[in-house]
N, C-alpha and C positions, 0 to 999 in steps of 0.2 A: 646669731639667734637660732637657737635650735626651737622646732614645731613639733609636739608631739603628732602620732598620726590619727588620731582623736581630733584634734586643730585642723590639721591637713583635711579631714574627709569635711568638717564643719563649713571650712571655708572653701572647697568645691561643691559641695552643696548647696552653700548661700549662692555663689556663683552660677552655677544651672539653674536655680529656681528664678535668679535676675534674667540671665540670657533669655528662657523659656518666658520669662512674661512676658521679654520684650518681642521677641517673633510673635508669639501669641497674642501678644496686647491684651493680658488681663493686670497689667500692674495699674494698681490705683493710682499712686504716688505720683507718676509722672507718666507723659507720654514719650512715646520714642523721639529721638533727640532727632531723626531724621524727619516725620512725620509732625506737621504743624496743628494743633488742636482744631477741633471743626468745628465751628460755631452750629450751635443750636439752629431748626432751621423748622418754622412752624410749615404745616402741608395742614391741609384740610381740601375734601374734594369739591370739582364747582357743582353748583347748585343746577338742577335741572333747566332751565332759564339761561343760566350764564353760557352751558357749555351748548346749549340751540343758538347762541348771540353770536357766541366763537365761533362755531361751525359756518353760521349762515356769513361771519364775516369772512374765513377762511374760501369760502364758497366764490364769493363776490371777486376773492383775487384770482380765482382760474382765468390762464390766458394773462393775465396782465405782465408776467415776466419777459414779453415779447415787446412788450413798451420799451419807445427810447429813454434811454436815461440821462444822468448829468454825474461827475463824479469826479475824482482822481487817479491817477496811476502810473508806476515807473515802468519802465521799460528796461528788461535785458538782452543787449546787442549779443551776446554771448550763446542765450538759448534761444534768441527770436518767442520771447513770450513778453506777455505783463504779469505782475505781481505788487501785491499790497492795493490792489482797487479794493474803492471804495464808490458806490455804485447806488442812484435812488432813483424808480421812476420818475422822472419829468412832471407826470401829473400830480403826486405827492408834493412838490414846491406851486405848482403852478395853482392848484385850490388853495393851498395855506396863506400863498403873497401874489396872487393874478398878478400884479403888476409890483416888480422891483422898484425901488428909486435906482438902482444900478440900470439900469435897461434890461440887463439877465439873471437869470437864476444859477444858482449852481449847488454844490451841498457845501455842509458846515465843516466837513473836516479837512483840517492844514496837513499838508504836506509832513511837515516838522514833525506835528504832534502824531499823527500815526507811525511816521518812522520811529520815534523814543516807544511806542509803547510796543511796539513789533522788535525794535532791536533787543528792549530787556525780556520781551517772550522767549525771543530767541537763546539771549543769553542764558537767561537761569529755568529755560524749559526742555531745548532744543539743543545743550550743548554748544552753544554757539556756534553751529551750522543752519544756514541758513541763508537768503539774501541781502539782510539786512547789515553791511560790513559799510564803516566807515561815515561820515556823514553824508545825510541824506540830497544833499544838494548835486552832489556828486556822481550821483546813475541819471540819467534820462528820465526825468518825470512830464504831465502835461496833466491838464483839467479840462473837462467837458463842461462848456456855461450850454443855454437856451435864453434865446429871449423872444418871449411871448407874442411880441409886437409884428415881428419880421417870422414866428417861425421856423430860426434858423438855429442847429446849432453849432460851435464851434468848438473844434479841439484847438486847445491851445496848449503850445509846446516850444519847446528851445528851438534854437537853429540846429540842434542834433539830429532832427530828424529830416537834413537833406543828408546826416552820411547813413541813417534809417531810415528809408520809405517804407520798408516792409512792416514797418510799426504801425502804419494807418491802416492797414485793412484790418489788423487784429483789433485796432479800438475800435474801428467801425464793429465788428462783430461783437464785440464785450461789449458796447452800449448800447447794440439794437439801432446802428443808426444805418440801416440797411436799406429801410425805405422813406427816411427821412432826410431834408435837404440839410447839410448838412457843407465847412468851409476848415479849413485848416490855414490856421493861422500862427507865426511865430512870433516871440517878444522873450527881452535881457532875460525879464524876471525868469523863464522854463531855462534860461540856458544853462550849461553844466557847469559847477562852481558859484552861479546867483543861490541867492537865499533870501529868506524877507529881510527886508532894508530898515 
């Protein structure tokens, strides 16, 4: 097939004026094939009233980030840190349910479900670097309950952390439980390789 060079300049033309929409992003027709459409997204500003309500709410929480909390979180023996807590003032469960039928409070988020939605962040955001490698039962995790009645709260955790002790003073610090009485306790369910049954 021979192209005259009339054809040739037509169709590098078409070519540049595609390329250039696409860096550009003025093609109507479609959006870049890398780049996922934005949904529409209404904004209007708060009303004089709302943003004094916000404010004075935003207000009310100075200082409260020094409260102990209740939560989740794995541990890595590797960098002696935690990662993936998830982490709520104490007093935030304790107004909502004063009194559990469990005897404690703790937060709503599973183990499980925060590692699937951490692993696919990692995977399709992060390049798949990251901590989040393998199932989640598998690294050292534990959970911070409180219970209301006694006061106390309790980390609970695998039997991993007699081969990491240094694990406890960093949850003591990550939930503020500094000045609060607080027990360390282990059970199957934290151990390495358990999962929910």
């Amino acid at each position: 097939m021979t192209v005259t060079e009339e054809e040739l300049q037509r169709i590098v033309a078409r070519a540049v004026k595609v390329a250039l929409g696409e860096i550009v992003g003025d093609r109507a027709d479609t959006p870049p094939a890398d780049k996922p459409a934005v949904p529409a997204v209404e904004v209007r500003p708060f009303g004089e009233e709302e943003l004094n309500d916000a404010m004075n709410l935003m207000s009310s929480n100075r200082g409260k980030a020094d409260e102990p909390m209740v939560g989740i979180f794995w541990y890595s023996p590797q960098r002696n840190e935690l990662f993936g807590i998830r982490s709520h003032r104490v007093s935030d469960y304790t107004k909502a349910n004063p009194c559990s039928e469990y005897g404690s409070v703790s937060c709503s988020e599973m183990h499980e479900d925060v590692w699937k939605k951490e692993y696919h962040r990692q995977k399709y955001k992060r390049g798949g670097v990251g901590p989040y490698n393998g199932a989640y039962e598998m690294t050292p995790r534990g959970r911070i309950f409180y219970n209301p009645d006694t006061e106390v709260f309790t980390i609970a955790v695998g039997s991993w952390i007699k081969d990491y002790p240094s694990a406890v003073p960093l949850v003591v610090e990550e939930f503020n439980l500094e000045g609060a009485v607080y027990e360390v306790k282990t059970a199957h369910h934290w151990d390495i390789g358990q999962k929910w049954l």
